[in-house]
C-alpha positions as CSV (number, residue, x, y, z in Angstrom):
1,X,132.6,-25.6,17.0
2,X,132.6,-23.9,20.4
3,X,132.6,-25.8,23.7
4,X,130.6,-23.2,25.8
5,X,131.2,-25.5,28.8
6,X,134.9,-25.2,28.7
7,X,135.4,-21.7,29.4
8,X,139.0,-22.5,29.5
9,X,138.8,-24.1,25.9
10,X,137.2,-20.9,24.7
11,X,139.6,-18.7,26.2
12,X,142.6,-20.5,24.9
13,X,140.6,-20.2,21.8
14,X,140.4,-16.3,21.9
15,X,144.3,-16.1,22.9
16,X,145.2,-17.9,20.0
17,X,143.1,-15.4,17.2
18,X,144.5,-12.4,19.5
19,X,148.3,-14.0,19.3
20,X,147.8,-14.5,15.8
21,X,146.0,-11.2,14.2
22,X,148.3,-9.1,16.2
23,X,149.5,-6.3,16.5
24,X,146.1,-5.2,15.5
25,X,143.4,-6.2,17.5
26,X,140.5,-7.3,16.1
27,X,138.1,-7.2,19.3
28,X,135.4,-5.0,17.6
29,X,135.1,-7.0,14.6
30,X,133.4,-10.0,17.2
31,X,130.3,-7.6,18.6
């Protein structure tokens, strides 16, 4: 589950899927 009021939480969150799929990013797949 998400916390949408920690902004900081959620962009942690997304640096950790980025650190961990690349080197192929995987932006596209979360539109």
């Amino acid at each position: 589950k998400l916390e949408k009021d920690d902004p900081n939480g959620f962009h942690n969150y997304i640096e950790m899927l980025k650190s961990y799929q690349l080197p192929q990013p995987q932006t596209d797949d979360w539109k």
